[in-house]
ZANUFI-242607 format. One line per field, with one value per atom (N, C-alpha, C, CB): x, y, z; atom name; residue in one letter; residue number from 1. Coordinates in pm, whole numbers, plus 50000, padded with zeros to 5 digits. Glycine has a CB too. Example, Ala and Ser with C-alpha at 12.3 -4.5 7.8 and 13.67 -1.06 7.14 Angstrom:
BEGIN
xx <- 51319,51230,51320,51131,51285,51367,51290,51408;
yy <- 49431,49550,49670,49553,49775,49894,50003,49940;
zz <- 50780,50780,50780,50905,50708,50714,50787,50572;
atom <- N,CA,C,CB,N,CA,C,CB;
rest <- a,a,a,a,s,s,s,s;
nr <- 1,1,1,1,2,2,2,2;
//
This chain:
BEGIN
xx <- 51271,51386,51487,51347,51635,51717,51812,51750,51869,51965,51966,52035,52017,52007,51992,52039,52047,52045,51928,52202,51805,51664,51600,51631,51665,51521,51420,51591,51321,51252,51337,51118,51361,51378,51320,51500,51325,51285,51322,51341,51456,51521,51529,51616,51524,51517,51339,51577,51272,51112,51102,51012,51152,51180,51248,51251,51375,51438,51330,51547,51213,51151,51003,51144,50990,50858,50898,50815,50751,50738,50599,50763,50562,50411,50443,50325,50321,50310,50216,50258,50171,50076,50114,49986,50077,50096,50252,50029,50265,50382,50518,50421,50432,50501,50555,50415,50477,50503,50491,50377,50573,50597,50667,50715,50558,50605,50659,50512,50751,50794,50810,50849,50737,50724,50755,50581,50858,50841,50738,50859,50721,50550,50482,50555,50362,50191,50124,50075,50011,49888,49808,49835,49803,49731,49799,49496,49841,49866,49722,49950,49612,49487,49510,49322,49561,49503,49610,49476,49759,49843,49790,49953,49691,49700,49593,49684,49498,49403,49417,49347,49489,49591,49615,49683,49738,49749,49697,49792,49580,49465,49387,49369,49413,49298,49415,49231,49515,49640,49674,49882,49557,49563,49668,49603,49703,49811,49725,49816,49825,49788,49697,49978,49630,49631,49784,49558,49767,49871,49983,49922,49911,50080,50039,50114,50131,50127,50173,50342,50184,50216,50232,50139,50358,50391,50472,50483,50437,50472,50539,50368,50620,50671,50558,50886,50504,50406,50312,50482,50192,50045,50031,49871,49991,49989,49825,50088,49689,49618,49539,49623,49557,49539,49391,49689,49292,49181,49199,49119,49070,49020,48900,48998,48823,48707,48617,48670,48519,48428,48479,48362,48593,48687,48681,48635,48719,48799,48912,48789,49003,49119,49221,49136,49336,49414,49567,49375,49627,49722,49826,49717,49924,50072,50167,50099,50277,50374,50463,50387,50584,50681,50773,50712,50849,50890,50814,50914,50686,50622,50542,50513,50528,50443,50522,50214,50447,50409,50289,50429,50283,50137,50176,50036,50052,50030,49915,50089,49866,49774,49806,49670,49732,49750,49604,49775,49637,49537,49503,49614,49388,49287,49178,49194,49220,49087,48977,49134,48964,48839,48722,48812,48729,48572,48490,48552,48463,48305,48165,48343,48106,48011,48017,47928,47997,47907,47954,47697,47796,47738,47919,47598,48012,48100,48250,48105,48245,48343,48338,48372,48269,48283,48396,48156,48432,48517,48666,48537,48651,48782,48841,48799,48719,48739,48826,48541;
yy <- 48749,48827,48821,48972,48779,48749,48848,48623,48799,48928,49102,48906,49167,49285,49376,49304,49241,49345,49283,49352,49169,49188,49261,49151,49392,49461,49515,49668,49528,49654,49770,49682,49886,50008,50119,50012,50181,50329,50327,50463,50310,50325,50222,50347,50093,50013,49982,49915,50081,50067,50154,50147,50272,50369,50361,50446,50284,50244,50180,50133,50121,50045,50111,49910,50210,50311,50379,50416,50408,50469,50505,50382,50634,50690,50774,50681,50891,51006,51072,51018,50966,50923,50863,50822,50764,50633,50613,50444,50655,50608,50767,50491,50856,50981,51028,51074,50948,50977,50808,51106,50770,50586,50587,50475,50530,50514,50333,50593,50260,50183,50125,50199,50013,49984,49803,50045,49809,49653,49571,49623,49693,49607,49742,49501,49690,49821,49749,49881,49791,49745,49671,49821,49753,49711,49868,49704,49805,49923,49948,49872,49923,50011,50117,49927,50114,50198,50311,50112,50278,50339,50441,50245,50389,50483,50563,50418,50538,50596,50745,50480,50719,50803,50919,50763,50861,50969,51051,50959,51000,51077,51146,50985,51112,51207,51313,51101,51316,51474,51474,51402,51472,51560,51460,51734,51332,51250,51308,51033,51284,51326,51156,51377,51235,51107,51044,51149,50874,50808,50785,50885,50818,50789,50623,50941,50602,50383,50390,50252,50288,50227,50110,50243,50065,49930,49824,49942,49728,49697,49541,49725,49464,49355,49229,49371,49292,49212,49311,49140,49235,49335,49246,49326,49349,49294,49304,49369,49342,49331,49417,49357,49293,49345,49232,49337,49281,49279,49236,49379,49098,49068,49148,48918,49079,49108,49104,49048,49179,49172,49180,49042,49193,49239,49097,49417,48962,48855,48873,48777,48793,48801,48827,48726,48835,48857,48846,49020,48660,48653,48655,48571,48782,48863,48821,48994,48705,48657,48734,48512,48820,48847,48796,48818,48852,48758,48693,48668,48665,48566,48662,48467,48790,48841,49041,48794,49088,49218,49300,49227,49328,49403,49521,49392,49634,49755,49801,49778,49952,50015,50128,50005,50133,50298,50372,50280,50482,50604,50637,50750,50634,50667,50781,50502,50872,50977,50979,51077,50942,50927,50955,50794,51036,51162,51106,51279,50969,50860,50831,50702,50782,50776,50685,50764,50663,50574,50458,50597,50429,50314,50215,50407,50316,50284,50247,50411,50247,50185,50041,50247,49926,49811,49779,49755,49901,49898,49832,50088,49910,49878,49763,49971,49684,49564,49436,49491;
zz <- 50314,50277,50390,50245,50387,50462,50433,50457,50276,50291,50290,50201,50361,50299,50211,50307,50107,49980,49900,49879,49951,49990,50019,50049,50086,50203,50051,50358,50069,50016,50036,50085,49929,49943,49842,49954,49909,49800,49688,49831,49679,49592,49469,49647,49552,49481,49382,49575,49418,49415,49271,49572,49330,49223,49068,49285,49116,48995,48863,49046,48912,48829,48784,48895,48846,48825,48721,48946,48637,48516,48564,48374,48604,48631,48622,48736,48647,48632,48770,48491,48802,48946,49086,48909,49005,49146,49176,49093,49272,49311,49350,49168,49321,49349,49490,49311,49565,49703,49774,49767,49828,49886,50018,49770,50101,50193,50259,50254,50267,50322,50456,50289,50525,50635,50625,50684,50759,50781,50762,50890,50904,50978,50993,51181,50954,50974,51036,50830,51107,51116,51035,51133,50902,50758,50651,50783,50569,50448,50433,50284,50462,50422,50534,50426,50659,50767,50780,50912,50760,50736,50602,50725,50517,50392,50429,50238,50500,50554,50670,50609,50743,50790,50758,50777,50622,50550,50482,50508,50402,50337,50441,50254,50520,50645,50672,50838,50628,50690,50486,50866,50382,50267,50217,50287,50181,50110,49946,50163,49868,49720,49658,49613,49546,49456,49423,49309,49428,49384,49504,49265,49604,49700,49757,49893,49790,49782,49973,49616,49992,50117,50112,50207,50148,50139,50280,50014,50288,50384,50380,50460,50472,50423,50563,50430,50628,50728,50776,50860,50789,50824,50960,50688,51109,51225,51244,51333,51137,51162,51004,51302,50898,50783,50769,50668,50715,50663,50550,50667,50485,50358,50359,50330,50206,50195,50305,50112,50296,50426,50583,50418,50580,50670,50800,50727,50711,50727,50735,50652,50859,50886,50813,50926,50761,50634,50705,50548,50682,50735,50652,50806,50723,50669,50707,50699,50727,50789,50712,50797,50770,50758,50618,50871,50529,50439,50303,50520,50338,50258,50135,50360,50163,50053,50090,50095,49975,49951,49966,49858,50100,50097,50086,50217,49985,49948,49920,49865,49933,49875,49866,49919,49754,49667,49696,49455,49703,49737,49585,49832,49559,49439,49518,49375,49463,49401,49297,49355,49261,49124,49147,49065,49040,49021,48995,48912,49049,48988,49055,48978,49001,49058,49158,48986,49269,49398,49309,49435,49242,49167,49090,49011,49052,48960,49049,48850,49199,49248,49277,49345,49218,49216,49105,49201,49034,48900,48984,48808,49093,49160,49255,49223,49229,49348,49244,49425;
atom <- N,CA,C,CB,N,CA,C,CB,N,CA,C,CB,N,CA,C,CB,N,CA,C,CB,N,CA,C,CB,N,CA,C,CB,N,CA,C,CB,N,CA,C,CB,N,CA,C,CB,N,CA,C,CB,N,CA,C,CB,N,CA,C,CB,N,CA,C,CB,N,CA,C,CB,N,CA,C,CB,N,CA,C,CB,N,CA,C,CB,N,CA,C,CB,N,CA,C,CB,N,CA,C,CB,N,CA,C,CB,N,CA,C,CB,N,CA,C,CB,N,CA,C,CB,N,CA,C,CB,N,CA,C,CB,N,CA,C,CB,N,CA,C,CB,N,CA,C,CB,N,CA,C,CB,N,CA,C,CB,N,CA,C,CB,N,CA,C,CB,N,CA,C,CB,N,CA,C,CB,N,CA,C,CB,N,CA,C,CB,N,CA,C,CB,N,CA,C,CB,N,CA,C,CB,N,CA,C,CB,N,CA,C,CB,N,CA,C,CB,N,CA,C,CB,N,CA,C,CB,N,CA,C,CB,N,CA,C,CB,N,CA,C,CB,N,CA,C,CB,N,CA,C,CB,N,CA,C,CB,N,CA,C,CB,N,CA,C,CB,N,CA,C,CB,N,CA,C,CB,N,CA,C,CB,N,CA,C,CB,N,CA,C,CB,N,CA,C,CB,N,CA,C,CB,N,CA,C,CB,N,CA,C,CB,N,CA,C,CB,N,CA,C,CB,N,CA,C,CB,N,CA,C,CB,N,CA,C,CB,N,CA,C,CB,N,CA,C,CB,N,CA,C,CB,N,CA,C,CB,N,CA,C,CB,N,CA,C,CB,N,CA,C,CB,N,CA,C,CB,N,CA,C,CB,N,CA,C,CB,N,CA,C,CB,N,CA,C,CB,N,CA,C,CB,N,CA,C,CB,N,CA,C,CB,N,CA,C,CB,N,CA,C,CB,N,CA,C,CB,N,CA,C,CB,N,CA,C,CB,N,CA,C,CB,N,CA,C,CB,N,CA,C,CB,N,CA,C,CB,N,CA,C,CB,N,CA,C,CB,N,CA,C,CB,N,CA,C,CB;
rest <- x,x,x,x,x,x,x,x,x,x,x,x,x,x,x,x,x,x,x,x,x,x,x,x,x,x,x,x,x,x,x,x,x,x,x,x,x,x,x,x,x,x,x,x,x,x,x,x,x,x,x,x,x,x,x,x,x,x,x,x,x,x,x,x,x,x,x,x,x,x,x,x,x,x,x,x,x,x,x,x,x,x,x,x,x,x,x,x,x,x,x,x,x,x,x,x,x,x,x,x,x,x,x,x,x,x,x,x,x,x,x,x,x,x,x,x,x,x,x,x,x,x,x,x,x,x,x,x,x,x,x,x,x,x,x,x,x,x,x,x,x,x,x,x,x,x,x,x,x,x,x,x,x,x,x,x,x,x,x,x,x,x,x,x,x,x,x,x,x,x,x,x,x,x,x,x,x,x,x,x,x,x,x,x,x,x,x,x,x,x,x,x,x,x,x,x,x,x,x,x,x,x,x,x,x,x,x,x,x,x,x,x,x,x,x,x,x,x,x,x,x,x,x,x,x,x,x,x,x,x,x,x,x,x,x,x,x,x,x,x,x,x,x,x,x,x,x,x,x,x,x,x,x,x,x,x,x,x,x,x,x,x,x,x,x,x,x,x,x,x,x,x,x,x,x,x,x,x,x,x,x,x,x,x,x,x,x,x,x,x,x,x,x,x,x,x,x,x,x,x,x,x,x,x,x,x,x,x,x,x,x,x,x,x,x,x,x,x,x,x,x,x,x,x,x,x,x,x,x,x,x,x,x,x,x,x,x,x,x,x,x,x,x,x,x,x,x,x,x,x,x,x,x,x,x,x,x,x,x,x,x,x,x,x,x,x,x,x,x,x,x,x,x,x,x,x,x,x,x,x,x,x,x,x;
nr <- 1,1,1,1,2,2,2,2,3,3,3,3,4,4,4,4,5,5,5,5,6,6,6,6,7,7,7,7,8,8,8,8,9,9,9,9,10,10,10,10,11,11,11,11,12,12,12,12,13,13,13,13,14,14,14,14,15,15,15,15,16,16,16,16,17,17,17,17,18,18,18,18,19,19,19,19,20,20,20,20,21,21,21,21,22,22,22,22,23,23,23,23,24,24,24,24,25,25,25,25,26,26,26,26,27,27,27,27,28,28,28,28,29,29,29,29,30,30,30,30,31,31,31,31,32,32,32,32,33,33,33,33,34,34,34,34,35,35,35,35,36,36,36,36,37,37,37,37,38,38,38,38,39,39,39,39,40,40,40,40,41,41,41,41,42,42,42,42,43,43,43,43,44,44,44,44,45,45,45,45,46,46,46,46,47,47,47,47,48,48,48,48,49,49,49,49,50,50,50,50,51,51,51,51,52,52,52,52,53,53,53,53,54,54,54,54,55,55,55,55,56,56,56,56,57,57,57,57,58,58,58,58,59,59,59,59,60,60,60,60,61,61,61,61,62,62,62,62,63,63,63,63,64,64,64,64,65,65,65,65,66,66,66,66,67,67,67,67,68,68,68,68,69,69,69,69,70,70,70,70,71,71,71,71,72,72,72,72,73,73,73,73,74,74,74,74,75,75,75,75,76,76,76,76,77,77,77,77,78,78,78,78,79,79,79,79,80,80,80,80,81,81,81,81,82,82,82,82,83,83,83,83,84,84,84,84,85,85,85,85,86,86,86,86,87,87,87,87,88,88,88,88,89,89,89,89,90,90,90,90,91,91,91,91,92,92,92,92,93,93,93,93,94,94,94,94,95,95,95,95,96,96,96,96;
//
């Protein structure tokens, strides 16, 4: 993303949301660590179900099994959303 009227914004995020959930509360970052740890964070200071974190480069974002996960600036959209769900243990593979 070069031009400005590129950046990621709130606003521009919003315009296109239709929930009732996800996405009620969004936070926007250049650069994070990892949108998992940034979201992690927040759920540890009470973030609601459905709040997102998004970022335009991860300076130390994790794959599966917590393999490297390379974020160059520009090239992608990294995010995660905070899920609450009343499930069982056994039933969060639902989410991988």
């Amino acid at each position: 993303m070069t031009a400005d009227n590129d950046r990621l914004t709130l606003e521009g995020v919003r315009r296109h949301l239709d929930t009732e959930v996800i996405g009620q509360h969004i936070y926007i970052f250049d650069s994070v660590d990892s949108t998992y740890h940034a979201l992690a964070r927040l759920a540890d200071r009470d973030a609601t179900e459905g709040t997102v974190v998004m970022a335009e480069t991860q300076t130390a974002g994790r794959g599966r099994h917590g393999s490297p996960w390379f974020s160059p600036a520009t090239a992608s959209l990294y995010v995660s959303v905070l899920l609450r769900p009343s499930i069982a243990p056994r039933e969060l593979s639902l989410f991988a």
